[in-house]
Predicted model as a PDB file, atoms N, CA, C, CB and O in Angstrom, pLDDT in the B-factor column:
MODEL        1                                                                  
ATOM      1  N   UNK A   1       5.178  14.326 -19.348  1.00 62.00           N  
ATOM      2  CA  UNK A   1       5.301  13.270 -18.368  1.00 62.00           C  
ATOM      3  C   UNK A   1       6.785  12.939 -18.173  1.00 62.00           C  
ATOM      4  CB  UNK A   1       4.500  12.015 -18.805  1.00 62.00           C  
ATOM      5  O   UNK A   1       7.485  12.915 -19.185  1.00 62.00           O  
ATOM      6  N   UNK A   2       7.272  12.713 -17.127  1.00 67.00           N  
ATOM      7  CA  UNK A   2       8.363  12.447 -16.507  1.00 67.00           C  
ATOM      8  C   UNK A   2       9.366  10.908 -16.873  1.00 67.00           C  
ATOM      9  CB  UNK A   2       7.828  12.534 -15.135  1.00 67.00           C  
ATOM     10  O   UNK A   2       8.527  10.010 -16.801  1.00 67.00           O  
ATOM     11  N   UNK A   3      10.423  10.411 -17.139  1.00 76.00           N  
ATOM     12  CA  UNK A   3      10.736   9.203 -17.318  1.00 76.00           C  
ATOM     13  C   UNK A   3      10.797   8.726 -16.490  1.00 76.00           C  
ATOM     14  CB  UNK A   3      11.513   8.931 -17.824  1.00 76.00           C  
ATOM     15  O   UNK A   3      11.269   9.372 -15.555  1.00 76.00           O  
ATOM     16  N   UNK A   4      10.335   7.135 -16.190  1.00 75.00           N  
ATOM     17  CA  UNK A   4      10.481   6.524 -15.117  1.00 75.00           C  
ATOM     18  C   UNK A   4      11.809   6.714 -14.134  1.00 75.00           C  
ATOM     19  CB  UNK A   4      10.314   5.326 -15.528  1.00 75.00           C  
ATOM     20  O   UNK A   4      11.836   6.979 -12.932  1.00 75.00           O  
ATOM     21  N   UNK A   5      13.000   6.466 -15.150  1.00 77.00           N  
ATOM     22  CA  UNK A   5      14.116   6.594 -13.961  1.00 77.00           C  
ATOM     23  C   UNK A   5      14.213   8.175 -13.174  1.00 77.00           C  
ATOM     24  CB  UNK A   5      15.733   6.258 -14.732  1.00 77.00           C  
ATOM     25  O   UNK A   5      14.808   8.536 -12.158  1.00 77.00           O  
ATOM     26  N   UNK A   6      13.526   8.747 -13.940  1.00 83.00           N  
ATOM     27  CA  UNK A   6      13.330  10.738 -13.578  1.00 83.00           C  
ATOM     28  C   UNK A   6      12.775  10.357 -11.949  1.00 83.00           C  
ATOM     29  CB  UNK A   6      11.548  12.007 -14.940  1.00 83.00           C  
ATOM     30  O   UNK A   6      13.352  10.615 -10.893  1.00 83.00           O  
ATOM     31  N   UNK A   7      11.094   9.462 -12.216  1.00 82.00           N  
ATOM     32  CA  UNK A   7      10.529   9.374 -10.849  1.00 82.00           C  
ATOM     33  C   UNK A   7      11.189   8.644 -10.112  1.00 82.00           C  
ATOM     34  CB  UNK A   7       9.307   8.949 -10.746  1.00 82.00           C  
ATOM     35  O   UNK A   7      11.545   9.149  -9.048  1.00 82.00           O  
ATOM     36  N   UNK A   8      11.496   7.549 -10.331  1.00 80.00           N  
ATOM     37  CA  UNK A   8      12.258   6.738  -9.080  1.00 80.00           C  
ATOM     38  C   UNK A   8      13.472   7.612  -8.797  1.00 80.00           C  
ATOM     39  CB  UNK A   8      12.805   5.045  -9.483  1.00 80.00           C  
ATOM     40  O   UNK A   8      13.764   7.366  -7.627  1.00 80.00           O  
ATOM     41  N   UNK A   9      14.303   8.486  -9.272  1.00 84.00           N  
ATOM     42  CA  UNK A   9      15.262   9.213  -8.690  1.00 84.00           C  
ATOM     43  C   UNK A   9      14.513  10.619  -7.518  1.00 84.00           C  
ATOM     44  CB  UNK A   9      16.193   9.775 -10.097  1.00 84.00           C  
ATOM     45  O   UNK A   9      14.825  11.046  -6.406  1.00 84.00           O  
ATOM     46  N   UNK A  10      13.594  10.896  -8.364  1.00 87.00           N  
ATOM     47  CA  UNK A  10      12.561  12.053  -7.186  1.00 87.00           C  
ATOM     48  C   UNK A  10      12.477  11.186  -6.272  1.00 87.00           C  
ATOM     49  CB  UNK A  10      10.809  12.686  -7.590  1.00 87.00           C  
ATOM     50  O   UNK A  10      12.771  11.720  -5.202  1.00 87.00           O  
ATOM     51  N   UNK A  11      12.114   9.656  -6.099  1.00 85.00           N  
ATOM     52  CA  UNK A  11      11.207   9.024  -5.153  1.00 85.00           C  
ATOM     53  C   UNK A  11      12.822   8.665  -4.187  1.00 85.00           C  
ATOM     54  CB  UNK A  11       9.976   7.459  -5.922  1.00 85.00           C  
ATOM     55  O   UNK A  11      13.022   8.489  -2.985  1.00 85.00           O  
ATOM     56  N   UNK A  12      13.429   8.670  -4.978  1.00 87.00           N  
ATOM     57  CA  UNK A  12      15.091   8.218  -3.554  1.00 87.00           C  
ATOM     58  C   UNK A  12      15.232   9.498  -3.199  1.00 87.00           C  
ATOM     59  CB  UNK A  12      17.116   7.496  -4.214  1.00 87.00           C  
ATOM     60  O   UNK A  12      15.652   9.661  -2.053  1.00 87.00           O  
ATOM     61  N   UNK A  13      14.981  10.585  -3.912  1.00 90.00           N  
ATOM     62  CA  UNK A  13      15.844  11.596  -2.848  1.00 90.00           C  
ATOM     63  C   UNK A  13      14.704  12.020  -1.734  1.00 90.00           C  
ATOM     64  CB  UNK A  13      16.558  13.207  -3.730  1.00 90.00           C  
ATOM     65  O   UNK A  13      15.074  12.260  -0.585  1.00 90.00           O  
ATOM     66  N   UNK A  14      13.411  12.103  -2.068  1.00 91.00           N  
ATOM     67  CA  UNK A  14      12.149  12.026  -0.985  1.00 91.00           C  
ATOM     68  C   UNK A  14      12.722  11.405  -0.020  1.00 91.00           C  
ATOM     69  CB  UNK A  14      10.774  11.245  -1.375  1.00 91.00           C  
ATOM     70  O   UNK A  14      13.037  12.121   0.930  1.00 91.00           O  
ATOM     71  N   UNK A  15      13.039   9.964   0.077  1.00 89.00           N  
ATOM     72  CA  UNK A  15      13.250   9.009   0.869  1.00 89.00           C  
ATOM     73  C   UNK A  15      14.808   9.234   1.438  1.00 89.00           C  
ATOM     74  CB  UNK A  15      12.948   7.696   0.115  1.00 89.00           C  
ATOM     75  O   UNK A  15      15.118   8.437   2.323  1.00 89.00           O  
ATOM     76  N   UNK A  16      15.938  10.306   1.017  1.00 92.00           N  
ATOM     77  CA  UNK A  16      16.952  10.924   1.434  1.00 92.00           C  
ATOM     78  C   UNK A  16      16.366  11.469   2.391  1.00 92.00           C  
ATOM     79  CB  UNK A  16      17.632  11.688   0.621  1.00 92.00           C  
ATOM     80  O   UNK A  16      16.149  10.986   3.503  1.00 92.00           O  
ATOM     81  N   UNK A  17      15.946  13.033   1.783  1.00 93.00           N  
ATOM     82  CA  UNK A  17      15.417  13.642   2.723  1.00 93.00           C  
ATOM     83  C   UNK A  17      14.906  13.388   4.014  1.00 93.00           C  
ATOM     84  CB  UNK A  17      14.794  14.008   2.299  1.00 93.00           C  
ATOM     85  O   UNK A  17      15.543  13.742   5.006  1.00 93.00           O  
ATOM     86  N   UNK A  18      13.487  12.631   4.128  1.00 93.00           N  
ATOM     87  CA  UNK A  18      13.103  11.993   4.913  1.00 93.00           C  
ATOM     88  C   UNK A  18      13.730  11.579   5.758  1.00 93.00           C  
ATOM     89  CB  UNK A  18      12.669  11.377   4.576  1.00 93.00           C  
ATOM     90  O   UNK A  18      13.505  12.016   6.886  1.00 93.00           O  
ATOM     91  N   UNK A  19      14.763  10.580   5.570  1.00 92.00           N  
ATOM     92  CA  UNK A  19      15.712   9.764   6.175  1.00 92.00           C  
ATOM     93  C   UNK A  19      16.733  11.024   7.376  1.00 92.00           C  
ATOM     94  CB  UNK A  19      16.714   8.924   4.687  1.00 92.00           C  
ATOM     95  O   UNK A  19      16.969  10.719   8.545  1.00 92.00           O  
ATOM     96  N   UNK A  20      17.209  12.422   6.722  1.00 94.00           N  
ATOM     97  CA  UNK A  20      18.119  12.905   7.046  1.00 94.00           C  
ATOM     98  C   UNK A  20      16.611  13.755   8.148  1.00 94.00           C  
ATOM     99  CB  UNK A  20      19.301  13.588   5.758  1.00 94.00           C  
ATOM    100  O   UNK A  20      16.821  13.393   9.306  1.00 94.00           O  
ATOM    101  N   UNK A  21      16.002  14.185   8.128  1.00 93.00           N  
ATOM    102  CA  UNK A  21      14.669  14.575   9.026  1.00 93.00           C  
ATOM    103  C   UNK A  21      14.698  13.694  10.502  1.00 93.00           C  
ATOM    104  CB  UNK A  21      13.100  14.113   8.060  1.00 93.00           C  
ATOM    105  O   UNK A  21      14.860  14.041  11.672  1.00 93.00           O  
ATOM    106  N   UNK A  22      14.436  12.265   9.777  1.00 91.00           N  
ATOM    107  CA  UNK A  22      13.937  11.451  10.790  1.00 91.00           C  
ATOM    108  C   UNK A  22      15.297  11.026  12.035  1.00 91.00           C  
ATOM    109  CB  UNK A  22      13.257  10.052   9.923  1.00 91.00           C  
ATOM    110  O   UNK A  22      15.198  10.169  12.913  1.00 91.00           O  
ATOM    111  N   UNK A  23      16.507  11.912  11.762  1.00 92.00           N  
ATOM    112  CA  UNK A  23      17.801  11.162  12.626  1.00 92.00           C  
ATOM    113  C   UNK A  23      17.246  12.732  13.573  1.00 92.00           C  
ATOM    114  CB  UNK A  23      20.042  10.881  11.662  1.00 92.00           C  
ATOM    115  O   UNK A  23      17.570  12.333  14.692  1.00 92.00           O  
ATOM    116  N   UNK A  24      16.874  13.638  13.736  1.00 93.00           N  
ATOM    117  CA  UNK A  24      16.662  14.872  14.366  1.00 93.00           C  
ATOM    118  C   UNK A  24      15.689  14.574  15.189  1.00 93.00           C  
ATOM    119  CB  UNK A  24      16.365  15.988  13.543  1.00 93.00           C  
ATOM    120  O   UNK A  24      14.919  13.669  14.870  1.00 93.00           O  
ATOM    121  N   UNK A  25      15.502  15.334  16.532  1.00 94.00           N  
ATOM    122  CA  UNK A  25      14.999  14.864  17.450  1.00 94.00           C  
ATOM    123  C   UNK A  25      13.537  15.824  17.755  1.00 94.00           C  
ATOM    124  CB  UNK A  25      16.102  14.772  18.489  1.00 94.00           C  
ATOM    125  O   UNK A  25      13.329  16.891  18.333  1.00 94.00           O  
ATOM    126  N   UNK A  26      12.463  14.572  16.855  1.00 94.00           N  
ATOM    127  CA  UNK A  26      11.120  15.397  16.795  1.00 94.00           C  
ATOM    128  C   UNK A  26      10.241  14.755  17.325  1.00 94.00           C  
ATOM    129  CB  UNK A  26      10.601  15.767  15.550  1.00 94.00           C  
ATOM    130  O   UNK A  26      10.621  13.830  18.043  1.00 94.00           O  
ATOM    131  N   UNK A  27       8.831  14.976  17.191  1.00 95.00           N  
ATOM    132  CA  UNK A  27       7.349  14.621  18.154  1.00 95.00           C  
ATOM    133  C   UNK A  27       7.171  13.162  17.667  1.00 95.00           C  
ATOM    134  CB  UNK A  27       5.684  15.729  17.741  1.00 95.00           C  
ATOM    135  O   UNK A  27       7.078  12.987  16.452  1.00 95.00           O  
ATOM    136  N   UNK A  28       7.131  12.415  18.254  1.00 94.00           N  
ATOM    137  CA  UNK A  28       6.946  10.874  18.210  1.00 94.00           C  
ATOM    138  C   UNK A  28       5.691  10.649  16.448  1.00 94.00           C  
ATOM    139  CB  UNK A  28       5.943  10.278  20.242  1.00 94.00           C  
ATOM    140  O   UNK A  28       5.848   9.758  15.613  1.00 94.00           O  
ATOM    141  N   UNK A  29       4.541  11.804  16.397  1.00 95.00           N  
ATOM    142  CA  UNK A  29       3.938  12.472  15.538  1.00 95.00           C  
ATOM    143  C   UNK A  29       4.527  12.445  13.829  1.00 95.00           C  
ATOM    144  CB  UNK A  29       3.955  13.762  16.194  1.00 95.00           C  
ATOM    145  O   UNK A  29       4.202  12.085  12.698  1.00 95.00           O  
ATOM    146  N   UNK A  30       5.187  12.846  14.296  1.00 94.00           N  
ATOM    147  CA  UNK A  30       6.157  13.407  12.609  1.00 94.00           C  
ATOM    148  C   UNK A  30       7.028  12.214  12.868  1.00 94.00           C  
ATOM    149  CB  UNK A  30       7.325  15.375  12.470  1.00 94.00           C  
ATOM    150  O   UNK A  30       7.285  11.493  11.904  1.00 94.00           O  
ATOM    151  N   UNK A  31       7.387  11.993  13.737  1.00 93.00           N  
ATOM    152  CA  UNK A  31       8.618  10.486  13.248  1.00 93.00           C  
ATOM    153  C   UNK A  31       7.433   9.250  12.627  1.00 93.00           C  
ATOM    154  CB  UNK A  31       9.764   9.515  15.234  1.00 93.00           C  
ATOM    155  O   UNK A  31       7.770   8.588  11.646  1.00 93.00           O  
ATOM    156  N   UNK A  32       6.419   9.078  13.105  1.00 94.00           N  
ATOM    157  CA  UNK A  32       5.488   7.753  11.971  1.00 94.00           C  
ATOM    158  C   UNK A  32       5.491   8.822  10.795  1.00 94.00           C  
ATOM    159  CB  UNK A  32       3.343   7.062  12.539  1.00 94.00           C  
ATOM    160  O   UNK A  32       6.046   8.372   9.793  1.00 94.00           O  
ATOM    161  N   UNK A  33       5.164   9.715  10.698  1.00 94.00           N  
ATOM    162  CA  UNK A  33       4.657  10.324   9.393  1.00 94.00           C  
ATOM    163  C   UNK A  33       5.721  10.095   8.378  1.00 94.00           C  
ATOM    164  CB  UNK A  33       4.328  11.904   9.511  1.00 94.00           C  
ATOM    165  O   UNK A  33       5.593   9.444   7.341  1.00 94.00           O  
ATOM    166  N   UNK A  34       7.185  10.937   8.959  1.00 93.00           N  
ATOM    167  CA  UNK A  34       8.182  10.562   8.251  1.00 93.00           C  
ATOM    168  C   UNK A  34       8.421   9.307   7.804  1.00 93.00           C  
ATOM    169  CB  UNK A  34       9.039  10.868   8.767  1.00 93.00           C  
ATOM    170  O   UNK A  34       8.815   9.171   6.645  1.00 93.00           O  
ATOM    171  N   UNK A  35       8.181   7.900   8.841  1.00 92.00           N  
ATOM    172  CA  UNK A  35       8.351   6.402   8.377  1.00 92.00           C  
ATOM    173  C   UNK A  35       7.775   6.293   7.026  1.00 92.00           C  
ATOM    174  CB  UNK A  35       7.610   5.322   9.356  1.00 92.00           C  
ATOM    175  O   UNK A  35       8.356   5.905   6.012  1.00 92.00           O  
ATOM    176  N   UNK A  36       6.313   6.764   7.171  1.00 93.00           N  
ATOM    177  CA  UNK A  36       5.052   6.420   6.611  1.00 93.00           C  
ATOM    178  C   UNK A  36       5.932   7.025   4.819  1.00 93.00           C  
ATOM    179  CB  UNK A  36       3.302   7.501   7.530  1.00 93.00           C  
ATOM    180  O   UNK A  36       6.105   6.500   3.719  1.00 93.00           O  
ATOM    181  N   UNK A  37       6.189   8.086   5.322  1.00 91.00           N  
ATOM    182  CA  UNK A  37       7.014   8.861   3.809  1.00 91.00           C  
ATOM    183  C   UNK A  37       8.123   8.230   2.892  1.00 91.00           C  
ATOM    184  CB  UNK A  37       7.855  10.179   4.250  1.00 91.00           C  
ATOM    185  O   UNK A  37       8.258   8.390   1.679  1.00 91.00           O  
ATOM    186  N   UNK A  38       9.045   7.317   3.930  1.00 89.00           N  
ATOM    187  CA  UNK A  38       9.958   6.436   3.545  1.00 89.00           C  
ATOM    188  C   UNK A  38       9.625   5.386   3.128  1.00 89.00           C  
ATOM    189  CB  UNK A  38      10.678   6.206   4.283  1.00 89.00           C  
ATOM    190  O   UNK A  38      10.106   4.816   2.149  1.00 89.00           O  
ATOM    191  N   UNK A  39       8.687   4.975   3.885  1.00 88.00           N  
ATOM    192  CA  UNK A  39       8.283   3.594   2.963  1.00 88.00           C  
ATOM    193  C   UNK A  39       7.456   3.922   1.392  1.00 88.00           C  
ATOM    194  CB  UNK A  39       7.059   2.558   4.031  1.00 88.00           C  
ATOM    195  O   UNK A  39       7.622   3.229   0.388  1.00 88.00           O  
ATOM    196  N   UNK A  40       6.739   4.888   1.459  1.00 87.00           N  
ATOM    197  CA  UNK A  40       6.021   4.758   0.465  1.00 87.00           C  
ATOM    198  C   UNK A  40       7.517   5.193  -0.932  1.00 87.00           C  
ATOM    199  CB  UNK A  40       4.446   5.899   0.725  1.00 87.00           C  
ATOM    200  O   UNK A  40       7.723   4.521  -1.942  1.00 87.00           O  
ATOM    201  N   UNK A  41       8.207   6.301  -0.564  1.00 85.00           N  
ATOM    202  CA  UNK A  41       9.025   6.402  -1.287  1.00 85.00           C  
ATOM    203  C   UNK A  41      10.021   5.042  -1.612  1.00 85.00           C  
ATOM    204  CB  UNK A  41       9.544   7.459  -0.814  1.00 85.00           C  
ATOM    205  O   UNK A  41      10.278   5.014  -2.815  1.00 85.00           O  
ATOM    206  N   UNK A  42      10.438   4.289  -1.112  1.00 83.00           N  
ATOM    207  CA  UNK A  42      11.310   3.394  -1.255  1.00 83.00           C  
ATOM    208  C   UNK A  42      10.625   2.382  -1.932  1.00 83.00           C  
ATOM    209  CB  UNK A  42      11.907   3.032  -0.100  1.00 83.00           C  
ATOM    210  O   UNK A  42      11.237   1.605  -2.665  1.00 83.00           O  
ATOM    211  N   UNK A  43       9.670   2.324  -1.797  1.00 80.00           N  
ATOM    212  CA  UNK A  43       8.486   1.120  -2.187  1.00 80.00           C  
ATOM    213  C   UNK A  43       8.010   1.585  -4.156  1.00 80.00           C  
ATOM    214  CB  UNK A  43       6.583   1.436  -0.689  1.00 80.00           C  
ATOM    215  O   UNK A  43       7.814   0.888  -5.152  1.00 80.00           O  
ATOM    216  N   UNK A  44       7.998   3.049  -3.900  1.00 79.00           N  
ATOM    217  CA  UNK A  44       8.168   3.353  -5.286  1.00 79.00           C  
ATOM    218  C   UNK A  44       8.943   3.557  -5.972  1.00 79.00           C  
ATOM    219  CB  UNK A  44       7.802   3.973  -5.585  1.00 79.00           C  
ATOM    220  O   UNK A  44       8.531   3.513  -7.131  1.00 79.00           O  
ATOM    221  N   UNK A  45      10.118   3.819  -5.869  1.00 69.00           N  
ATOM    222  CA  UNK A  45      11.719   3.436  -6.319  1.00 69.00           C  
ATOM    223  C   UNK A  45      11.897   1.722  -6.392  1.00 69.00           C  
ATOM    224  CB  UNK A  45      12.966   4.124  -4.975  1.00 69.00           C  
ATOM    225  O   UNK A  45      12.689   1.171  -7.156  1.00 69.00           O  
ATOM    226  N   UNK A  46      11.198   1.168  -5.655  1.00 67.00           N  
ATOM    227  CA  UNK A  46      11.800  -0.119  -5.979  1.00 67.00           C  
ATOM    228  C   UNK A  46      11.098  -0.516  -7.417  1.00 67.00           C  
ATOM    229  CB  UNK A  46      11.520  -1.272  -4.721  1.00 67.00           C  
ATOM    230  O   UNK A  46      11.620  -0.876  -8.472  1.00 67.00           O  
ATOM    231  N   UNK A  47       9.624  -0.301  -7.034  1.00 66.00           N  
ATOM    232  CA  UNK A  47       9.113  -0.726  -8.327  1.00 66.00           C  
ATOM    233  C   UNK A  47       9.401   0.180  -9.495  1.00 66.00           C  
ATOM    234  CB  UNK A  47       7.697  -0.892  -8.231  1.00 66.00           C  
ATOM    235  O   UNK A  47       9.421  -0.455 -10.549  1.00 66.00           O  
ATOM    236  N   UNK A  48       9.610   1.357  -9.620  1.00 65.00           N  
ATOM    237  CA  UNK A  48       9.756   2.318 -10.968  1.00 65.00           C  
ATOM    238  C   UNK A  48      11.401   1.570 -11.264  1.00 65.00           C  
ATOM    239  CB  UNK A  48       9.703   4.536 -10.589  1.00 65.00           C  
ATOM    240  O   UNK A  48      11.816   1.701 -12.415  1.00 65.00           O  
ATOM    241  N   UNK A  49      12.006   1.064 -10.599  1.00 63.00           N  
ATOM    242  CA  UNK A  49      13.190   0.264 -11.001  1.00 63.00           C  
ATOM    243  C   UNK A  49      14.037  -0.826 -11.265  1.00 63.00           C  
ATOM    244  CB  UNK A  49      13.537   0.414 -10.729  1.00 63.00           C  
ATOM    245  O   UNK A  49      15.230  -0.955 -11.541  1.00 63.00           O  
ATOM    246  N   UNK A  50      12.939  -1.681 -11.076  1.00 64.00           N  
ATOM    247  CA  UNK A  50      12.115  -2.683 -10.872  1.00 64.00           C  
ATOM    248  C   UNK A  50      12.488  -2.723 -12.753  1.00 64.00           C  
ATOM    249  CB  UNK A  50      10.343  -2.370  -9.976  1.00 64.00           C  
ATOM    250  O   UNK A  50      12.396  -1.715 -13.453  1.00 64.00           O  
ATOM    251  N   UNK A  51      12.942  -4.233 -13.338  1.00 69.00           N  
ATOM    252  CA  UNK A  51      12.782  -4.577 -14.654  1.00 69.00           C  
ATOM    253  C   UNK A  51      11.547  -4.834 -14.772  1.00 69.00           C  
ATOM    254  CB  UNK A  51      13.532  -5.571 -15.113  1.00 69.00           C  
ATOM    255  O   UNK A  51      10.743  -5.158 -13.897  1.00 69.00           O  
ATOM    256  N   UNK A  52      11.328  -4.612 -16.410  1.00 67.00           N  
ATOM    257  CA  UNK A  52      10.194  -4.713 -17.012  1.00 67.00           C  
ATOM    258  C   UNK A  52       9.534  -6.336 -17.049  1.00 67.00           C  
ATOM    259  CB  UNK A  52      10.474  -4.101 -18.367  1.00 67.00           C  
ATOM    260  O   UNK A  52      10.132  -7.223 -17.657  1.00 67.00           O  
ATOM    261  N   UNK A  53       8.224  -6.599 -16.317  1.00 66.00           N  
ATOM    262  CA  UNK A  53       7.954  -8.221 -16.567  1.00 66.00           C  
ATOM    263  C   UNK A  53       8.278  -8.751 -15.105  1.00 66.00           C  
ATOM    264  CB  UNK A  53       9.085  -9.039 -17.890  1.00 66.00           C  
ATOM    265  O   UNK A  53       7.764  -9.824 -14.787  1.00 66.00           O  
ATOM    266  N   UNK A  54       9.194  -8.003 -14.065  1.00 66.00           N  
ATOM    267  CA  UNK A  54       9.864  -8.772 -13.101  1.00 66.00           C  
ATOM    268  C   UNK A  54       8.428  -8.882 -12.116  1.00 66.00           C  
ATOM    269  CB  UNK A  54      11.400  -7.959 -12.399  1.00 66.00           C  
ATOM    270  O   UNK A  54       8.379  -9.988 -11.577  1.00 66.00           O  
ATOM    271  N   UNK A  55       7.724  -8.347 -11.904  1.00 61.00           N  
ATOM    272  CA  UNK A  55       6.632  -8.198 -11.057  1.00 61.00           C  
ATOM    273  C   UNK A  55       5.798  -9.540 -10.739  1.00 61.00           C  
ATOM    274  CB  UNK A  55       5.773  -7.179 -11.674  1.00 61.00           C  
ATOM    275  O   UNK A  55       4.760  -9.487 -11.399  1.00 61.00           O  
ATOM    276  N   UNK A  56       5.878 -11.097  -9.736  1.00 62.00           N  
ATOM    277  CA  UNK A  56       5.136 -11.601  -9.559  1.00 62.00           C  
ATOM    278  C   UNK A  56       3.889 -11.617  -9.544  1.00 62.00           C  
ATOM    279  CB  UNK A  56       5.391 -11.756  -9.108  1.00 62.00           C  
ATOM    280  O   UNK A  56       3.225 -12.493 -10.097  1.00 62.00           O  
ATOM    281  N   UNK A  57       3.408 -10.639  -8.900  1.00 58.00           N  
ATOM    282  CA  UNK A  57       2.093 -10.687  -7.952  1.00 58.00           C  
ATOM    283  C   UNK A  57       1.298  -9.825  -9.847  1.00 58.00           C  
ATOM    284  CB  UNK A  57       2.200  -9.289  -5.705  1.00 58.00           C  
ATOM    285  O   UNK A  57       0.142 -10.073 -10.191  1.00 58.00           O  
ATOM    286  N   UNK A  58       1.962  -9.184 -10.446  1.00 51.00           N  
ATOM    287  CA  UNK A  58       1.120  -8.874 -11.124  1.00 51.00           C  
ATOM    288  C   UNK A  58       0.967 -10.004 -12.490  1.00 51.00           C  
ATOM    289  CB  UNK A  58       1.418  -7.477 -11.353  1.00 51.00           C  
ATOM    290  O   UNK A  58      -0.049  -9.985 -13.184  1.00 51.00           O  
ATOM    291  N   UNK A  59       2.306 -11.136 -12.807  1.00 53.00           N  
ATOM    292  CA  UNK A  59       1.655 -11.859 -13.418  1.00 53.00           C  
ATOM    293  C   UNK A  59       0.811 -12.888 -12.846  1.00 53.00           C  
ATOM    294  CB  UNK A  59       2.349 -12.231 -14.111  1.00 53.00           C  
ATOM    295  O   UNK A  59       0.271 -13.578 -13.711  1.00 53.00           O  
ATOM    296  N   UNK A  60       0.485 -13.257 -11.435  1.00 51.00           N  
ATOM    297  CA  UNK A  60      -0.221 -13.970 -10.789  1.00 51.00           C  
ATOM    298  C   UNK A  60      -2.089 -13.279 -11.462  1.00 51.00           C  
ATOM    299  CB  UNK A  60       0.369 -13.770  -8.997  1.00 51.00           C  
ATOM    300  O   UNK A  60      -3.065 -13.870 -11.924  1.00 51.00           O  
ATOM    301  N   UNK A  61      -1.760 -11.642 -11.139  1.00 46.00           N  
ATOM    302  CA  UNK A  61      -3.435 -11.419 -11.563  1.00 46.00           C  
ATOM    303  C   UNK A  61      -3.853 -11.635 -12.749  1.00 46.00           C  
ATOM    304  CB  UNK A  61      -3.953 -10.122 -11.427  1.00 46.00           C  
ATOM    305  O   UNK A  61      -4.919 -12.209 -12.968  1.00 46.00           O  
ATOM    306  N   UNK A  62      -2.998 -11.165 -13.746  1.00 47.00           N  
ATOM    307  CA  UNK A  62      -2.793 -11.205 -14.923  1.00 47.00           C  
ATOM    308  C   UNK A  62      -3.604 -12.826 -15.763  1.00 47.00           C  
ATOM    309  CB  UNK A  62      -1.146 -11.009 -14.924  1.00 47.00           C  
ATOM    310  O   UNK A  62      -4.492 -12.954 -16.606  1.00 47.00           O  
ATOM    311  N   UNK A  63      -2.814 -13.738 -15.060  1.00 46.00           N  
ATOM    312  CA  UNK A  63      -3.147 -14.626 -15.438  1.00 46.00           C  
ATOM    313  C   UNK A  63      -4.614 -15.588 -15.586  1.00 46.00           C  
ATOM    314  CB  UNK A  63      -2.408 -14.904 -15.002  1.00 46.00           C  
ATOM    315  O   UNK A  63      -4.788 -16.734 -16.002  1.00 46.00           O  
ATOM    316  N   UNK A  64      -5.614 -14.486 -15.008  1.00 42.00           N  
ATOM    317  CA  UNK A  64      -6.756 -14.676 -14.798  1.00 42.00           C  
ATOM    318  C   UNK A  64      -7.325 -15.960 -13.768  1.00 42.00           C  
ATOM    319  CB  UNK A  64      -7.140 -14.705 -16.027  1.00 42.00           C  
ATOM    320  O   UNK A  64      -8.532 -16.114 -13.582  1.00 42.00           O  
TER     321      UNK A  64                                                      
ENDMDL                                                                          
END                                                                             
């Protein structure tokens, strides 16, 4: 298994990539898809980097 900072560094350069794709002039099609790719990547870099405990919403469930 991979270390967290291992994935959140895969998950920024996804979201590089992506990013350097989406400035090129393609089918309206692949530009949401690409969005769709960036967000999810950035969204998982934030949290895999994200301190330990910092997460609201999960001590909100947590808390029964």
């Amino acid at each position: 298994m991979l270390a967290t900072n291992k994935i959140a560094g895969a998950f920024t350069a996804i979201c590089e990539e992506a990013e350097k794709c989406a400035k090129k002039d393609l089918p309206p099609k692949v530009n949401k898809r690409l969005r769709t790719i960036i967000s999810i990547a950035k969204h998982q870099s934030d949290i895999r980097d994200a301190k330990a405990g910092s997460c609201i919403a999960h001590k909100k469930r947590c808390r029964g």
